[in-house]
C-alpha positions, 0 to 999 in steps of 0.5 A, spaced: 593 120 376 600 116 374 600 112 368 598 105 368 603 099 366 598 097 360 599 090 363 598 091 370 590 090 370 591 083 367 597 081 371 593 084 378 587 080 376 591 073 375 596 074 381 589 075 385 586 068 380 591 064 383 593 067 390 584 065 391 585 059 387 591 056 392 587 059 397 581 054 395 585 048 393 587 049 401 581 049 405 577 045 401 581 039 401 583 040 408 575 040 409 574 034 404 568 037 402 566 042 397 559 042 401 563 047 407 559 054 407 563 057 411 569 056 406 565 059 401 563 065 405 570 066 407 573 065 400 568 070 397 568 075 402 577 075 401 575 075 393 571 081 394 576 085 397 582 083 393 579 084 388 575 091 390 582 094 393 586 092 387 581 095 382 581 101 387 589 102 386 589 100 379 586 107 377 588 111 383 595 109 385 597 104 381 605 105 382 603 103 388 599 096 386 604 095 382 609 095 388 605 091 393 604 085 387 612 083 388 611 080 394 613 074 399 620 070 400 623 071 393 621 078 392 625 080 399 632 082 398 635 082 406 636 074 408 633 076 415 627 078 411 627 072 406 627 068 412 622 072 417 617 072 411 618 064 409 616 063 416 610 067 416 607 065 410 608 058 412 605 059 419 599 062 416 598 055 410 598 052 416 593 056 420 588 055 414 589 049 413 589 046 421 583 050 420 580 047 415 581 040 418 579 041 425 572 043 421 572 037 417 574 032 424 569 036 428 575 038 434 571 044 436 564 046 435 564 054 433 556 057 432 554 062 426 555 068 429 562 067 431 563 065 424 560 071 422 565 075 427 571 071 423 569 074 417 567 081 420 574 081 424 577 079 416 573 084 413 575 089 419 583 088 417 581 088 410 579 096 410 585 099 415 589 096 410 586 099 405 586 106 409 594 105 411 595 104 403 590 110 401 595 114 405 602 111 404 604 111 397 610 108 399 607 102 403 611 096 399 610 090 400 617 089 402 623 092 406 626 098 401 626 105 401 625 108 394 628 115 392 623 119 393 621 116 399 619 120 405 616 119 412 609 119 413 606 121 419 599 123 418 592 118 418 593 112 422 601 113 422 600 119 428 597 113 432 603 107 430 608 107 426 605 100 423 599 101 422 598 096 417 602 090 421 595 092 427 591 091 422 594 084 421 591 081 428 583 081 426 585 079 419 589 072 422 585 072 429 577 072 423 580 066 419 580 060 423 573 063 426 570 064 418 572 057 418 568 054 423 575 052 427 577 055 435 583 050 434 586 054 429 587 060 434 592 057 437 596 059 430 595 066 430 600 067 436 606 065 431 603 070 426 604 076 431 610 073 433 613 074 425 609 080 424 614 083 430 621 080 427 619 084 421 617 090 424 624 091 428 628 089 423 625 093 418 624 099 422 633 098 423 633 099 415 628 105 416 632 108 422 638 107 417 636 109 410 630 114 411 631 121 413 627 124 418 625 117 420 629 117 427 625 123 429 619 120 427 619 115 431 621 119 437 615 123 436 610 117 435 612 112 440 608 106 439 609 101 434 602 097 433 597 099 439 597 106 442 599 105 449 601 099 449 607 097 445 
């Protein structure tokens, strides 16, 4: 087991107290009511996931928590990325809030089941997520290439080479559902639409600086869906 920062229990536990706590602020003033349970559902069901993987890491890969806590524009060090991840983290602002207000304005009527799938599809991306970082200890939350870094072709990276990206689209596509929002899906496209600027820009920095990496990808020719792209 690698050595743990003695402060990085704390620090994962506070990042992840804020990050729901914002997360809150949203949704329920874009509701206008705290009498919202399908806001509560959806905050607890990434509260337990947060939490859960973060305890996870903690213990078994901490070097890796530890890598996916810098993240988001400022941690970025390409002025593409800062950009690309700017516009991300907005995009998926807007997609709770709109979801929320579409909640509170009564623009779409979504059944219980449905917001039982949204919070399925969330929990579904939560757990490939998991997978991919179980098997890449180098899965940064931003674009580098450590020293020791090299290709990881086994698990879910034998299908795609960006695994963790594909898990992204039922995580998005489950928020507005768990919301009781459809108007909300309306977003998700312009999350995908992020998602692939960074990969083909990151897979440039990969072809680049990561040996091995340009015949990975001549060996697993899709990026996010097996026989699709």
């Amino acid at each position: 087991m690698q050595d743990k920062a003695p402060d990085l229990g704390r620090r994962a536990a506070e990042a992840n107290a804020k990050f729901l706590a914002a997360l809150a602020v949203m949704v329920f003033l874009a509701a206008g009511t705290l009498a919202y349970w399908q806001g509560w559902l959806f905050l607890a069901t990434f509260a337990a996931w947060s939490a859960g993987t973060s305890v996870y890491f903690y213990h078994r890969d901490p070097a890796l928590l530890e890598k996916r806590m810098r993240a988001g524009p400022s941690a970025e060090t390409e002025p593409l990325q800062k950009r690309i991840q700017l516009f991300t983290s907005v995009v998926m602002i807007a997609l709770v809030i709109l979801s929320a207000l579409d909640y509170r304005f009564g623009w779409s009527a979504v059944p219980v089941w449905a917001i039982v799938l949204g919070n399925l599809l969330i929990s579904a991306g939560f757990l490939f997520v998991f997978f991919v970082l179980k098997e890449n200890s180098f899965a940064s939350a931003t674009i580098e290439v450590a020293p020791d870094q090299h290709v990881v072709s086994t698990g879910p990276y034998a299908l795609v080479r960006h695994p963790m990206y594909a898990a992204v689209l039922p995580l998005a596509s489950g928020i507005p559902l768990a919301l009781s929002s459809l108007w909300g899906l309306i977003v998700v496209p312009l999350i995908f639409l992020g998602l692939i600027l960074r990969l083909i820009d990151e897979e440039r920095h990969l072809r680049r600086d990561l040996p091995g990496y340009e015949d990975y990808c001549r060996k697993v020719r899709y990026r996010l869906f097996a026989g699709l792209w």
